[in-house]
C-alpha positions in Angstrom: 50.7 42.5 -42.3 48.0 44.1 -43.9 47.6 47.3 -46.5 45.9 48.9 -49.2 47.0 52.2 -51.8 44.9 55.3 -52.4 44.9 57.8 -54.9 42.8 61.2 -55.4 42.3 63.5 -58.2 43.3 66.3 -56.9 46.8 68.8 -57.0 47.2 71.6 -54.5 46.6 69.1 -51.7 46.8 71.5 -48.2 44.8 69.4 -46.1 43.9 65.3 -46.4 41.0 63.3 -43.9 41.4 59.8 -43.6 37.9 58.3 -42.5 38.6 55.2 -40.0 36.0 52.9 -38.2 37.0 50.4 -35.7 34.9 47.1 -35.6 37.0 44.7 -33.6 40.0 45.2 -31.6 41.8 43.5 -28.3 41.4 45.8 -25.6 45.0 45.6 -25.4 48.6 47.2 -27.2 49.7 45.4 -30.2 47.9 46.5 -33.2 48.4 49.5 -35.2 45.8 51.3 -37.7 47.4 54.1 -40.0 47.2 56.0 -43.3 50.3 57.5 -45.1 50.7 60.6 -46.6 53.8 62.2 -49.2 54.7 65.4 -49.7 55.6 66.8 -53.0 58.9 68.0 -52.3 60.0 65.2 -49.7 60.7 61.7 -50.4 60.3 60.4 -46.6 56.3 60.3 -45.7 54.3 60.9 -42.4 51.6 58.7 -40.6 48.3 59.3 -39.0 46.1 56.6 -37.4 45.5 55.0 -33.8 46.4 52.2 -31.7 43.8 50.2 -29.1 45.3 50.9 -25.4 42.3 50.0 -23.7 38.4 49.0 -24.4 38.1 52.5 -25.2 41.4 54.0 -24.9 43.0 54.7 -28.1 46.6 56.2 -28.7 45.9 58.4 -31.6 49.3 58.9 -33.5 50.3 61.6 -35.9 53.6 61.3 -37.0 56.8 62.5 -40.0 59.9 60.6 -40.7 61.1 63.7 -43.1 64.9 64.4 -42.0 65.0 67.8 -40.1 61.5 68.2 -39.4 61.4 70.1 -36.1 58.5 70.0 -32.8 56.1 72.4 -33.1 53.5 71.2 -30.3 55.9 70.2 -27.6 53.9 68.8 -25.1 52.3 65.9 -27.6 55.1 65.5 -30.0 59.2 64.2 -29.5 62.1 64.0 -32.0 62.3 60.9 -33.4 59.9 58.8 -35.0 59.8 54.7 -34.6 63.8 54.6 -34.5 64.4 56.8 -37.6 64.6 60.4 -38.0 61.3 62.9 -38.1 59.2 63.9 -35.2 56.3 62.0 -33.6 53.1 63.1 -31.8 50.3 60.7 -29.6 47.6 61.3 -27.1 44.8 59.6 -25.4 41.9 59.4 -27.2 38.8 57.3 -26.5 37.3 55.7 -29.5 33.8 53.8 -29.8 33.6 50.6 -31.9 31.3 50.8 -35.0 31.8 54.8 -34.9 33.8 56.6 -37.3 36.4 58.9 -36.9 37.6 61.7 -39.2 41.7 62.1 -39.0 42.8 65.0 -40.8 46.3 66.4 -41.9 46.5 70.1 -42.4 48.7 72.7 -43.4 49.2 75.6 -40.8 47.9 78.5 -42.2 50.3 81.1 -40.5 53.1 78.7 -41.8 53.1 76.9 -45.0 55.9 74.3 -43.4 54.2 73.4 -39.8 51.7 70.4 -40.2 49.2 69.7 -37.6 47.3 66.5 -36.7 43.7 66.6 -35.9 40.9 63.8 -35.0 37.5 64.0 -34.2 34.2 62.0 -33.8 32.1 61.8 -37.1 29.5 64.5 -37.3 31.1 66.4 -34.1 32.1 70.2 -34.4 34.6 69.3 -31.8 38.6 67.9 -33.1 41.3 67.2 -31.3 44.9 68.1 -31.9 47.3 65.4 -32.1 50.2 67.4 -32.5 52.1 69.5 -34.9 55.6 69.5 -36.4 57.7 71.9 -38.7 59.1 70.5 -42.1 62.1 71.8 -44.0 61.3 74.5 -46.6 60.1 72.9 -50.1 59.1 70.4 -48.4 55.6 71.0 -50.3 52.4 70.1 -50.6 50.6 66.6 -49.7 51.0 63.8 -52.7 47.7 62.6 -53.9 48.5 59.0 -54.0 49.9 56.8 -50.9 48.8 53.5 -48.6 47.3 52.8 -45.2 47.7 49.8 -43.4 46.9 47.5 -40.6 50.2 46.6 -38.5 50.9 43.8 -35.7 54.1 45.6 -33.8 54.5 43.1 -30.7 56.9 40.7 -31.4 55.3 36.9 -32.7 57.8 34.5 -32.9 55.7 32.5 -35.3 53.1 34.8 -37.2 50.2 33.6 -35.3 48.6 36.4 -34.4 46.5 36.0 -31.2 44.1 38.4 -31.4 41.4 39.5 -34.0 41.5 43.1 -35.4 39.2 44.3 -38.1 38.9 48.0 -39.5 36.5 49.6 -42.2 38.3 52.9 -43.5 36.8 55.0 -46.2 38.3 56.5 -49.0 40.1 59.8 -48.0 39.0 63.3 -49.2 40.3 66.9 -49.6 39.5 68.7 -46.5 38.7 71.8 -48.3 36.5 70.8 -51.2 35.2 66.7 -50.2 36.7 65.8 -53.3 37.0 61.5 -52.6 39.3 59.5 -53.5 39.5 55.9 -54.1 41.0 52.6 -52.8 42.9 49.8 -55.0 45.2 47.1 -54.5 44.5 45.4 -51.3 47.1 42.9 -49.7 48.8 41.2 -47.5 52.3 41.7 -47.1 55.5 40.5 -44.9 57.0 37.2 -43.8 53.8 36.1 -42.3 52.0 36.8 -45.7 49.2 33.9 -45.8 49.3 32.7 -41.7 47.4 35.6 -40.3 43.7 34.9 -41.3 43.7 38.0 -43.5 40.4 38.9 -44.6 39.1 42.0 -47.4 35.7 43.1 -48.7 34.1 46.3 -50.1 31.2 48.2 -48.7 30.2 50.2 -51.2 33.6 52.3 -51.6 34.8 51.6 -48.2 37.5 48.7 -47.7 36.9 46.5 -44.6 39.8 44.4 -43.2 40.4 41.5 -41.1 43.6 40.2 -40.1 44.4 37.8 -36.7 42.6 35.7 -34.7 39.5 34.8 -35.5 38.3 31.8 -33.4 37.1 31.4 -29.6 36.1 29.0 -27.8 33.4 29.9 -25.1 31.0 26.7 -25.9 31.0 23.4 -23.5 32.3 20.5 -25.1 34.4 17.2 -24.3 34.2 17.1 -20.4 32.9 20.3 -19.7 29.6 19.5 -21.3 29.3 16.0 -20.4 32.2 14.4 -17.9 31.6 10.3 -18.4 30.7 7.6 -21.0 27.8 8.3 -22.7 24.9 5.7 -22.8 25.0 3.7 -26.2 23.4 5.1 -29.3 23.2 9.0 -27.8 22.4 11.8 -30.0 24.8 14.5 -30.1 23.6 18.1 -31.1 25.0 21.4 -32.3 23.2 24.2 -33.1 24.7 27.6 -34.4 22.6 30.7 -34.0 22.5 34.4 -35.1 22.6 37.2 -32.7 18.7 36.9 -33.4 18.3 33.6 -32.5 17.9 32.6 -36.2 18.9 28.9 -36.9 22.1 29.1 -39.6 22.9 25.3 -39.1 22.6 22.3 -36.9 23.6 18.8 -37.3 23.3 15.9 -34.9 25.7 12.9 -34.4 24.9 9.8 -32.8 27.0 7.8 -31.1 27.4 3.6 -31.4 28.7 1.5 -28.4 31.9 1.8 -30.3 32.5 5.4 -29.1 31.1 6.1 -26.4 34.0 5.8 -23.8 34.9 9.1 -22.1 37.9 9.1 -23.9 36.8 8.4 -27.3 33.1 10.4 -28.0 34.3 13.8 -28.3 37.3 13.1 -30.6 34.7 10.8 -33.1 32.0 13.5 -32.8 34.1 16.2 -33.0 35.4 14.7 -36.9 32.2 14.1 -38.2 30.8 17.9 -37.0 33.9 19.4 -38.8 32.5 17.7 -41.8 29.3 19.2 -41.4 29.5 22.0 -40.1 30.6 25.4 -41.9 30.4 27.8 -39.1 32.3 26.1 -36.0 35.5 23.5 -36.1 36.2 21.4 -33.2 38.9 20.8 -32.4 42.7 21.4 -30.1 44.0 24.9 -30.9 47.7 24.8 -32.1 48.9 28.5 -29.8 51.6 28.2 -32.0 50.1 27.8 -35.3 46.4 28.6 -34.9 45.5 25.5 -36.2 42.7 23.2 -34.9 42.9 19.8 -35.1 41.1 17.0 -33.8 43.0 15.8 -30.5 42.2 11.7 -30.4 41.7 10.2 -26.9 41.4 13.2 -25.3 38.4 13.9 -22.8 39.0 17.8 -22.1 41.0 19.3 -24.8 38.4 19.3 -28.1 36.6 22.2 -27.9 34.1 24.3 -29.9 35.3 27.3 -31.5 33.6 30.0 -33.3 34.5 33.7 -35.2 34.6 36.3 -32.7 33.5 38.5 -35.2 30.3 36.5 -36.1 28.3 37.2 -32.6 27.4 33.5 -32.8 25.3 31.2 -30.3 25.8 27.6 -30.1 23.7 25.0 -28.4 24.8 21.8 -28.0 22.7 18.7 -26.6 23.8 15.0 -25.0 20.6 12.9 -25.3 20.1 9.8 -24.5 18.7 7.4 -27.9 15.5 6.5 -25.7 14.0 8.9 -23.2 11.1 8.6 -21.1 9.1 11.1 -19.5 5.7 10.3 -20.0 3.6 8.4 -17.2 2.8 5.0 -17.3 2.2 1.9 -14.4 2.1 3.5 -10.9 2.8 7.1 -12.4 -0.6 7.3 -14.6 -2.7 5.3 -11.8 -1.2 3.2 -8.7 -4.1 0.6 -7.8 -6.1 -1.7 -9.2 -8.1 -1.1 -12.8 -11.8 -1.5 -12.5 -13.5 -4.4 -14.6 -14.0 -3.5 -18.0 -11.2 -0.4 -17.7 -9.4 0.1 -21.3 -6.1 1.7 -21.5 -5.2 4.5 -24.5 -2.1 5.5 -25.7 -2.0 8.2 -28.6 1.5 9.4 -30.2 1.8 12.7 -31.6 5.3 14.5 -33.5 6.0 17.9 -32.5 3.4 19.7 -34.5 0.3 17.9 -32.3 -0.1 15.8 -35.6 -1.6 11.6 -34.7 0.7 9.7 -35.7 -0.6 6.4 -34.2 -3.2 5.7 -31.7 -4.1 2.1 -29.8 -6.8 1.1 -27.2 -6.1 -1.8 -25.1 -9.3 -3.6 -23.2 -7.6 -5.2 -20.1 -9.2 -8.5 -19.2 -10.3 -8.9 -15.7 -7.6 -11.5 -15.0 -5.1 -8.6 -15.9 -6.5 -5.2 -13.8 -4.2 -6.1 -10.5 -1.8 -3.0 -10.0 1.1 -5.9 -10.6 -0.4 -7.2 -14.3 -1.8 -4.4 -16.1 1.0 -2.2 -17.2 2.7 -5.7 -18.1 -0.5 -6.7 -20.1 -1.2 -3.6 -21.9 2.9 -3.2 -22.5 3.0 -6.2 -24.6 -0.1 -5.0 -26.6 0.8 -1.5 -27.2 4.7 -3.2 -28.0 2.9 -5.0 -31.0 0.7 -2.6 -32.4 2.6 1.3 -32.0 5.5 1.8 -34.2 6.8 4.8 -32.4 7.7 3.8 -28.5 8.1 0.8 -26.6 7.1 0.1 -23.4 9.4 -1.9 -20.6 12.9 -1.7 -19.0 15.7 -0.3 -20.8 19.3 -2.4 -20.0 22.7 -0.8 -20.7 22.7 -1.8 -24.4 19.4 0.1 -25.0 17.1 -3.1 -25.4 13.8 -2.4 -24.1 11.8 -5.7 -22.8 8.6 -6.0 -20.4 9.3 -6.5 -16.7 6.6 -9.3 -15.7 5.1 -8.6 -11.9 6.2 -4.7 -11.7 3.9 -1.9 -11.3 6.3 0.9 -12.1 9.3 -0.7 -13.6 7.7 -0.7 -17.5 8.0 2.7 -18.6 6.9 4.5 -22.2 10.6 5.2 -24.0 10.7 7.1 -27.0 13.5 8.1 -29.5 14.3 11.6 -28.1 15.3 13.1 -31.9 11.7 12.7 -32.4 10.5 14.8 -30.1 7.2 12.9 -29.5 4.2 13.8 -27.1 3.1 10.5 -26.1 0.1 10.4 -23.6 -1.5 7.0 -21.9 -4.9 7.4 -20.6 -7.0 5.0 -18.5 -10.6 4.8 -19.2 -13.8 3.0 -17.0 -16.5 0.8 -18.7 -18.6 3.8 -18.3 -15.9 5.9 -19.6 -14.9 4.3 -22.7 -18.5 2.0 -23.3 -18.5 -0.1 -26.1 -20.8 1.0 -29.2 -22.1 -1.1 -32.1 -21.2 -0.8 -36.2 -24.2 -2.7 -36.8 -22.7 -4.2 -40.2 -23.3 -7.7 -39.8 -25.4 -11.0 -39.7 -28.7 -9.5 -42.3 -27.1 -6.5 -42.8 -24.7 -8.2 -45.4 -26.7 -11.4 -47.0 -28.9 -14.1 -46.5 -27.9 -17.7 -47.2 -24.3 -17.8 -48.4 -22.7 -20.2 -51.3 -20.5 -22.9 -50.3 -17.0 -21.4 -49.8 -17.9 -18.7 -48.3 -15.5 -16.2 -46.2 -16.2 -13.5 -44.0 -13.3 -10.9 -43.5 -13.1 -7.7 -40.9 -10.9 -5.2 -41.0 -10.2 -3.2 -38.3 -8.7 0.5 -39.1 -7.2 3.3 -36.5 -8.4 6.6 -36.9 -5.5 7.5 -38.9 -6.8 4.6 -41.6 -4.4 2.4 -40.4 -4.8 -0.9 -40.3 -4.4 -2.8 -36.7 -6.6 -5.6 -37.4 -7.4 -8.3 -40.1 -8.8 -11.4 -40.2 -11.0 -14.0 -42.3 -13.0 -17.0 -41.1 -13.8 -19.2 -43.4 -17.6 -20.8 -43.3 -18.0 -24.8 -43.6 -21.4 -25.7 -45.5 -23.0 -26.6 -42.6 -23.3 -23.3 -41.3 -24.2 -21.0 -44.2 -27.8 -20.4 -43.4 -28.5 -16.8 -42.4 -29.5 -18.1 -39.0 -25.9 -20.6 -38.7 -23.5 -18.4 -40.3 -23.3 -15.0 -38.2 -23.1 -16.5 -34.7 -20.6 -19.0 -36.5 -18.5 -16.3 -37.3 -19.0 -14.4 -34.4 -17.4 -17.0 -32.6 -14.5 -17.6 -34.3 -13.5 -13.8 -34.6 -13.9 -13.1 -30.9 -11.4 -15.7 -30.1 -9.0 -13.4 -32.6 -9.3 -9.8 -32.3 -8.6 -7.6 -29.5 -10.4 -4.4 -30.8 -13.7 -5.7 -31.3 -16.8 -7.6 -30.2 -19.4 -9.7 -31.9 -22.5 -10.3 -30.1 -25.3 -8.5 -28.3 -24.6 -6.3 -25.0 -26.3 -7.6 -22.2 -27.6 -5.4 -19.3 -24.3 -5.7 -17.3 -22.6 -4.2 -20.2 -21.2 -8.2 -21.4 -21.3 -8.8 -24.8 -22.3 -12.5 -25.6 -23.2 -14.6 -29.3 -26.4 -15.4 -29.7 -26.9 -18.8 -31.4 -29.4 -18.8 -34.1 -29.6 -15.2 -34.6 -29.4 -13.3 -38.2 -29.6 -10.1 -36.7 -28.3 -10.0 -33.1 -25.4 -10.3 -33.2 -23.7 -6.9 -33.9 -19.9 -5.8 -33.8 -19.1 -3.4 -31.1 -16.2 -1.5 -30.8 -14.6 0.8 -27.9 -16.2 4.6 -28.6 -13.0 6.3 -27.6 -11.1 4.9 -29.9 -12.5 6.0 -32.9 -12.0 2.9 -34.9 -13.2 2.5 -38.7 -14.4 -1.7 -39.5 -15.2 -2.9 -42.4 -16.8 -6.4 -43.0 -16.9 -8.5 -47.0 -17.9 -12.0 -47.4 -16.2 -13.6 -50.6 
């Protein structure tokens, strides 16, 4: 499957410890972990190394495949080793993920031909024999160059591996002086050279390897996250997150009439996230292959996988194009408005930034619980760029409902994330105040030709209202001309008032007046106006 060589410089070799750390395993027979070892006067080699049995059952393995070795620790150790001849030792051992374990093969010191098998826990005074075996005489010493490898021994029919495995071993030393060696050459090897998702890299001097399965699917998708037909033009969200909840990518799809049958959104999605997407695939999973391809017209089997060994999060959102969830009609106030009442909305993106603002003054014809919210929809429809207001029909078209006083609702986009807030204000509440910037505030007698333009501004500076009257030579005396165009601009706009306030708070022309007349604008809504004559 998978392997690399070693090589020391070093001669007199009596004892060798391979350093092995175990990052990912199944909790579950079928993998093997090993190093090899020579002997100078021996051309058949021994192993040491461990296989998973359990979460944190190990079989550690120490084992020779010299002809006429002989059992030396019977009660761990059998003649024999993986069909050939040699002896073989194992135990029970429990091993830790992310820990690393020192395996050690060392000459007996009462007989230069027994060899003994030892493991134990990094930075522990405590090892554990394997087992022990006798070689022939001149057998030797240990070589000082061999491999290690990583081995699938379960039979697979067709090289997919099912499981993922990764190890980190370090670069083994001489027991009795720490002299290190080094790693080269790492590969893959065998007929299923290239299918089993075999994977290297270097940590400092230490060799990490990957080999099997990789990707798992524990995410929603297809049916399990949403089991119908989605509503037309719905957004589609993935989000892939560290194990710290740090953002590493996120992409959002959305989803035309076209596609949105049951049987037809998570295929299309599905394609266009692979596409996008560097740390998931969506996808069927080939069991034979490993493969994952998109299944068309499926509604259960495209699902989200990810690397085990990445410790990823995903988040993935169905929302609808508009949503609503702010109050409006009979939610923000079920009655009749008051005379004079004015009705704000304000828009703000996710940051609590204006991004548009509108004041609508309802005439008194309009404040019955069954008009307003149909009144002030159409107004706020014409001036905000960001919602609408009204009843949203199966193709996402959002008109006002005449007569209703809870059918017209505020809709936003939801990938916009939008705090929008309506507000009802009183006369008292919202009383109008005057930008005295008319009548002999700007001129006296005008020319012939004359034209008087207002411009109406939001708080943001932008511009809701503007319009121009233009004066006919009979009423361009300073006494004609302002009550004149008072008149004409009240019939016009819908954020001001020319004229003077009367006691009951009504705001009347006054014929004949240069001065009266002023322009008075709702105090709430924080509007900038600004008046030239040409």
């Amino acid at each position: 499957m998978a392997g690399w060589n070693y090589t020391l410089d070093a001669t007199n070799i009596t004892g060798l410890t391979f350093p092995f750390t175990v990052n990912t395993a199944p909790e579950t027979p079928g993998y093997y972990y090993a190093s090899q070892f020579g002997f100078t006067g021996a051309t058949a080699i021994g192993y040491i190394g461990l296989q998973p049995r359990t979460a944190d059952q190990y079989s550690v393995v120490f084992s020779s495949f010299v002809y006429g070795t002989e059992v030396v620790d019977s009660e761990r150790c059998r003649l024999g080793a993986d069909g050939s001849y040699g002896a073989s030792c194992s135990r029970l051992y429990p091993i830790k993920k992310g820990q690393r374990y020192l395996f050690e093969v060392r000459r007996g010191s009462d007989d230069v031909n027994v060899w003994y098998g030892f493991v134990k826990e990094e930075g522990s005074t405590t090892e554990t024999q394997i087992g022990a075996w006798r070689l022939p005489a001149g057998s030797g010493l240990l070589r000082s160059v061999q491999s290690g490898w990583i081995e699938y021994y379960k039979s697979v029919d067709t090289c997919y591996t099912p499981e993922v495995s990764q190890i980190t071993v370090s670069p083994p030393y001489v027991t009795a002086t720490g002299k290190q060696g080094s790693f080269y050459y790492p590969h893959e090897y065998g007929r299923c050279t290239g299918k089993v998702n075999y994977q290297y890299g270097w940590v400092g001097n230490d060799l990490r390897t990957t080999v099997g399965r990789r990707m798992i699917t524990t995410d929603a998708y297809s049916s399990a996250l949403f089991d119908g037909e989605l509503s037309p033009d719905s957004f589609i969200t993935i989000g892939v997150y560290d194990s710290q909840n740090k953002e590493l990518e996120k992409h959002t799809v959305k989803v035309g009439k076209d596609y949105v049958s049951k049987w037809t959104w998570p295929a299309y999605s599905a394609a266009i996230f692979n596409s996008n997407l560097k740390k998931v695939k969506l996808g069927m999973l080939d069991i034979n292959t490993g493969e994952i391809n998109v299944k068309p017209g499926s509604s259960f089997e495209n699902q989200i996988y990810k690397n085990k060994l990445d410790n990823l999060k995903v988040i993935t959102t169905i929302e609808d194009m508009w949503v609503n969830n702010d109050p409006f009609g009979d939610e923000l106030y079920t009655g009749d408005l008051a005379s004079g009442s004015s009705v704000m909305i304000t828009v703000k993106d996710q940051a609590g930034q204006m991004l548009e603002d509108y004041t609508v003054m309802v005439p008194d014809s309009m404040t019955g619980r069954w008009r307003w919210s149909e009144y002030t929809g159409y107004e706020f429809n014409n001036a905000l760029k960001k919602i609408k207001i009204g009843v949203k029909d199966a193709n996402n078209d959002i008109t006002i409902m005449p007569w209703t006083s809870w059918q017209n609702k505020i809709w936003k986009k939801s990938q916009e994330h939008l705090t929008v807030k309506a507000e009802i204000f009183t006369a008292s509440e919202n009383p109008w105040v005057n930008h005295d910037l008319f009548g002999d505030k700007l001129a006296a007698d005008l020319p012939s030709g004359s034209k008087v333009t207002i411009k109406v501004k939001s708080s943001l500076g932008n511009l809701l209202e503007e319009h121009t009257v233009e004066l006919p030579d009979g009423h361009l005396d300073r006494y004609k001309w302002p009550p004149f165009a008072a008149n004409e601009f009240n019939q016009i706009f819908k954020q001001i008032v020319i004229g003077e306030k009367e006691g009951d708070n009504t705001i009347n022309v006054i014929a004949g007046s240069q001065y009266r007349n002023l322009i008075w604008k709702k105090e709430r809504a924080n509007l900038t106006v600004e008046v030239s004559i040409d």
